[in-house]
C-alpha positions in Angstrom: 0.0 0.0 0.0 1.3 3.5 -0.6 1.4 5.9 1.9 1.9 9.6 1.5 5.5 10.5 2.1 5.3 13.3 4.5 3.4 11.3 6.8 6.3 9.3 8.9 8.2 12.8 9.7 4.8 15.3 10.5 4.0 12.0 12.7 6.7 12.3 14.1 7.2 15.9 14.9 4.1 16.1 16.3 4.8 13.5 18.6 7.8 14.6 19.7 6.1 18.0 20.5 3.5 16.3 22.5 5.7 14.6 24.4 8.3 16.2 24.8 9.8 16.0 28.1 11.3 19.1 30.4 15.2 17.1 30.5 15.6 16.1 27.1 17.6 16.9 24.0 16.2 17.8 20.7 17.0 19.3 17.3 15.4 20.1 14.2 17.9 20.5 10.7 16.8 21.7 7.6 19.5 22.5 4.7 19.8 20.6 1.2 22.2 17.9 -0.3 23.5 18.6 -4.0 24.6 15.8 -6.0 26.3 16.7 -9.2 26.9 13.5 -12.0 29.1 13.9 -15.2 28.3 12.9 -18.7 30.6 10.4 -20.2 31.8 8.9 -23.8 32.5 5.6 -24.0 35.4 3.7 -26.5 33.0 3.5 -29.2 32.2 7.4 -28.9 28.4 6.6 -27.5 27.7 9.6 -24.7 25.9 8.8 -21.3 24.1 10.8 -20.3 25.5 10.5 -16.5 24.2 14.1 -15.9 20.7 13.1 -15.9 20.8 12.2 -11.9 22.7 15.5 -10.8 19.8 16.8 -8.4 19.3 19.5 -5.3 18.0 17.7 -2.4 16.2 20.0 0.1 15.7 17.9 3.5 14.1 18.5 6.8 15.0 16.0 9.9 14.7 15.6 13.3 16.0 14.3 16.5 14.8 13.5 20.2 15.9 12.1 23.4 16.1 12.0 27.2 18.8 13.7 28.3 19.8 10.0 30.1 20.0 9.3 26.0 17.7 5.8 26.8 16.3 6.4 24.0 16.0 8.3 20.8 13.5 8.8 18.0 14.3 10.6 14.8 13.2 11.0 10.9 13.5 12.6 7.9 12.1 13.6 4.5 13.6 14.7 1.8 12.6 15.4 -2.1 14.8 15.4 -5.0 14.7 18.3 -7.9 15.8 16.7 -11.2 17.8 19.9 -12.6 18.7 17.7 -16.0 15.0 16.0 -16.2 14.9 16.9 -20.0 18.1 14.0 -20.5 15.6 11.4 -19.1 14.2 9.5 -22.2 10.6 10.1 -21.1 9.9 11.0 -17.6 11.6 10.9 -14.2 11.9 6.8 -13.4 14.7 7.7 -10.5 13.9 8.2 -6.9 11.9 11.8 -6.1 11.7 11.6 -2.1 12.3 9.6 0.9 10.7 10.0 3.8 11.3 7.7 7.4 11.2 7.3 11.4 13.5 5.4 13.6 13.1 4.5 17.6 15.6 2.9 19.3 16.7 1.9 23.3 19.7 1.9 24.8 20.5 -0.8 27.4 24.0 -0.8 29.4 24.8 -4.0 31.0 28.3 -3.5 32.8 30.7 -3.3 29.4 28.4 -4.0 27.0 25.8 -1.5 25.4 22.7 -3.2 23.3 21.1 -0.3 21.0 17.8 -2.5 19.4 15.0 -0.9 17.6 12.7 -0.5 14.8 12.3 1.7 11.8 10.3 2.3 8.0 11.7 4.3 5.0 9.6 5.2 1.9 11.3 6.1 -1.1 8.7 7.4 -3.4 9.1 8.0 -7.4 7.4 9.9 -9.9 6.0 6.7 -12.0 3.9 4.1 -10.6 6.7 2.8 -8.2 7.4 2.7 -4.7 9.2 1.0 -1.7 8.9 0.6 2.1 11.2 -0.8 4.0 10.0 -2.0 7.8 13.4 -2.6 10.0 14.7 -4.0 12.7 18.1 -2.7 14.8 20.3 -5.1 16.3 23.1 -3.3 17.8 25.4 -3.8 20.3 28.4 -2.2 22.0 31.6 -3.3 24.2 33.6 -1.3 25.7 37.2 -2.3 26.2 38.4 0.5 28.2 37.3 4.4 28.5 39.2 5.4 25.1 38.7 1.4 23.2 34.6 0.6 22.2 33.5 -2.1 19.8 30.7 -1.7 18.1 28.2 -3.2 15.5 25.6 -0.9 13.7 23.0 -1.6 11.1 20.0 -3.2 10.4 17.7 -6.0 8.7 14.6 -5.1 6.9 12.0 -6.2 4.9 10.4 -4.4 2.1 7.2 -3.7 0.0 7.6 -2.5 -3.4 6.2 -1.6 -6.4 7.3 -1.6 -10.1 8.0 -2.5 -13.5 11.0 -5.1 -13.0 12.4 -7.7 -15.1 10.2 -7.9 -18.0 6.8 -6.7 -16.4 4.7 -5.0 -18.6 2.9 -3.0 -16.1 3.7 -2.4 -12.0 3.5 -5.3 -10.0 3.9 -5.8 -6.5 6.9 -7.6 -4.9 8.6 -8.2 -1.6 12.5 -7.4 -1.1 14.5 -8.2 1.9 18.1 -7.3 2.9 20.5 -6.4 5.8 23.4 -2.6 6.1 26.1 -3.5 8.9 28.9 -1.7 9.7 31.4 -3.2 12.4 34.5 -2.3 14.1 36.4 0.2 16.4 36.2 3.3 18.3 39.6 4.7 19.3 39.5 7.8 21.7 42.6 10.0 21.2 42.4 12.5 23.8 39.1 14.6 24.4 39.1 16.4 21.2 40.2 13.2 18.8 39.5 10.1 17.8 39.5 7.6 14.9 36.9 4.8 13.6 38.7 2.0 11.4 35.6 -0.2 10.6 33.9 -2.6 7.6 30.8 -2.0 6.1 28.8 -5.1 4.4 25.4 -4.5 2.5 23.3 -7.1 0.9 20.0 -6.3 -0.9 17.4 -9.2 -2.4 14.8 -7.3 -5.2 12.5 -10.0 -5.9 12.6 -10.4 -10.0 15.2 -7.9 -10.3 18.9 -8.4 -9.0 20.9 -9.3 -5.6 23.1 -6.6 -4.3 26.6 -8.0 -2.9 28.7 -5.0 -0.9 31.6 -4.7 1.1 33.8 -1.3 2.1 36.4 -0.3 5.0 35.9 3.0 6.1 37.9 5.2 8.1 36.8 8.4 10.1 39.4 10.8 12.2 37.2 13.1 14.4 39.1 16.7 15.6 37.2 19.0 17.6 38.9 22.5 17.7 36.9 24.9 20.0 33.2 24.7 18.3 34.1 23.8 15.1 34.4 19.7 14.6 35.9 18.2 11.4 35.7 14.8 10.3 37.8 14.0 7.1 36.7 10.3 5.5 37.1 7.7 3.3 35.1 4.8 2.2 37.3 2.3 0.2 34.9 0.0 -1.8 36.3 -4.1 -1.5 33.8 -5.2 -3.8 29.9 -4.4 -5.1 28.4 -7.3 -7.2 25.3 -6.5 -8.8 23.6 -10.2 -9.5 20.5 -10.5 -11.6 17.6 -12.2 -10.5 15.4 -12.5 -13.3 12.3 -14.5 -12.9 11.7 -14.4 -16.7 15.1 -14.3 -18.5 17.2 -17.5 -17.7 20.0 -16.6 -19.4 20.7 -13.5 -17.6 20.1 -15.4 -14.1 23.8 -14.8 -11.6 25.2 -12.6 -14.4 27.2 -10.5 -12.0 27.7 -6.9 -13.0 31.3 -5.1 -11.1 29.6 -1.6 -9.8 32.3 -0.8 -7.1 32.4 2.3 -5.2 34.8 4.3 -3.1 34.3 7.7 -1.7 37.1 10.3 0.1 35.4 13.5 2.1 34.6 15.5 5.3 32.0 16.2 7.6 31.5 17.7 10.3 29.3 20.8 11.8 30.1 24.6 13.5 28.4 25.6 16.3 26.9 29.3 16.0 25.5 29.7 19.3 24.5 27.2 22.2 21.5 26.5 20.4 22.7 26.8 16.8 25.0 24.7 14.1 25.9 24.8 10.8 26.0 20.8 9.2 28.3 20.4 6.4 29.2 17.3 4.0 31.2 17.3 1.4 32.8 14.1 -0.8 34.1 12.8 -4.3 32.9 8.8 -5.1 34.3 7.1 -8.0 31.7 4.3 -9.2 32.7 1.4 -11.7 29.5 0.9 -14.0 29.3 -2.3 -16.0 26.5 -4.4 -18.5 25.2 -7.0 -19.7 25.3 -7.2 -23.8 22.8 -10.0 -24.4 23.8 -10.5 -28.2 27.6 -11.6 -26.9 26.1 -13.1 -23.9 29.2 -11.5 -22.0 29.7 -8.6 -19.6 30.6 -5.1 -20.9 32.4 -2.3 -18.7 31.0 1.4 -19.3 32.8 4.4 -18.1 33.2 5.2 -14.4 30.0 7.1 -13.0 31.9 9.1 -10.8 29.4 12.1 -8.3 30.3 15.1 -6.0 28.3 15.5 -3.2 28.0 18.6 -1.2 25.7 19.5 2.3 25.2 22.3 4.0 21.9 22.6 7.2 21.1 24.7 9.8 20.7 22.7 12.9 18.3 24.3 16.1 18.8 22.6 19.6 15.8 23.1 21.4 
């Protein structure tokens, strides 16, 4: 069923209004994302038309929790402006907004820390197409020391969606089902440093469509210098298999398509007042893009479909 996307965040923010206790932290962030892609021409002088997916993201989240940080509930919603819309062949068939809600609890048992929860994103879309994933945190904590913590973040889900897939000839309705983990260590400094070596794994299932295989180690040095924090990055892709999983086409069934990714940036955010920050994000990713050429029945690489990214919000502490 399709719901409307505003609803999860309004739902939210009302709710956090309502209840919103007198000892408690909360903060409301509104800014926009800008992703810029770049056209490129292959060996045999074809163009692609890469620049199609460059897009200003406006956003709006939010964030609450007792100030004993038990527990926390947060969302967002976001919607995508096309500013190449005229290189799509007919209309918009990429992703338009998102919108989502998250709870989770925090339970400390002597070194160890379990973070569980539950969560649904919408991604909405122009066309007759949608998805909803409904997901489940397990997360946990150990902490080795006061400057050493393990930790494991992510989550399963499992989704509703709607579409044309693998040879549909209309939008049908399909179930999808996958798991994001990241895993690894926390290494405090001194009180104004620290670093995060860690992996990242992803696996996505799109029923009649194609299996997502990821893997990455990412690395995060944090420097806080007065009010300002800084938080250079990089995301070093190990391996992103795309396998089709065509209910109709036999023949392309476990072709596996290399669609790699790595990224190098910063994040971080300046703080204005007590109350007020400015959020920034900035990064360069470099994405291998591959195909599958049906009349040689073999594999075909395409040139890299490489994206900046930049961020910039206003964040309100209440």
């Amino acid at each position: 069923m399709r719901i409307n996307a505003c609803t999860v965040v309004i739902l939210g923010l009302a709710a956090t209004a309502i209840a919103l206790p007198l000892s408690a932290r909360t903060w409301v962030e509104v800014g926009s994302e800008y992703e810029e892609y770049f056209n490129e021409i292959d060996e045999s002088g074809k163009e692609h038309l890469y620049e199609q997916l460059t897009a200003y993201v406006p956003y709006i989240r939010f964030s609450h929790s007792p100030n004993s940080n038990e527990w926390n509930i947060w969302g967002r919603y976001f919607k995508k402006e096309y500013i190449n819309a005229d290189l799509f062949p007919n209309e918009i068939t990429s992703m338009t907004e998102r919108a989502e809600m998250h709870y989770t609890q925090s339970d400390r048992f002597g070194a160890w820390r379990f973070r569980s929860g539950v969560g649904v994103r919408y991604n909405g879309y122009d066309i007759d197409r949608y998805e909803v994933e409904y997901r489940v945190y397990p997360q946990v904590d150990y902490f080795i020391n006061p400057t050493n913590q393990l930790f494991t973040n992510g989550h399963v889900y499992l989704g509703q969606a709607r579409g044309k897939r693998s040879m549909d000839s209309q939008a049908e309705d399909y179930v999808d089902w996958g798991y994001e983990y990241e895993f690894g260590l926390i290494h405090r400094i001194n009180t104004t440093s620290s670093i995060k070596p860690h992996f990242y794994t992803e696996f996505d299932s799109f029923e009649n469509n194609y299996d997502i295989d990821y893997w990455q180690f990412r690395l995060v040095y944090t420097q806080k210098v007065g009010r300002v924090t800084i938080n250079p990055f990089v995301r070093i892709g190990l391996g992103r298999n795309i396998i089709e999983r065509s209910h109709y086409d036999p023949e392309r069934w476990g072709i596996e398509l290399d669609k790699n990714y790595s990224r190098a940036g910063v994040f971080g955010n300046v703080g204005i007042s007590g109350k007020l920050n400015l959020v920034y994000e900035t990064y360069w990713q470099e994405e291998k893009n591959s195909y599958y050429d049906g009349g040689s029945g073999t594999v075909k690489a395409l040139p890299y479909r490489n994206k900046f990214f930049a961020k910039l919000g206003m964040q309100y502490v209440f």
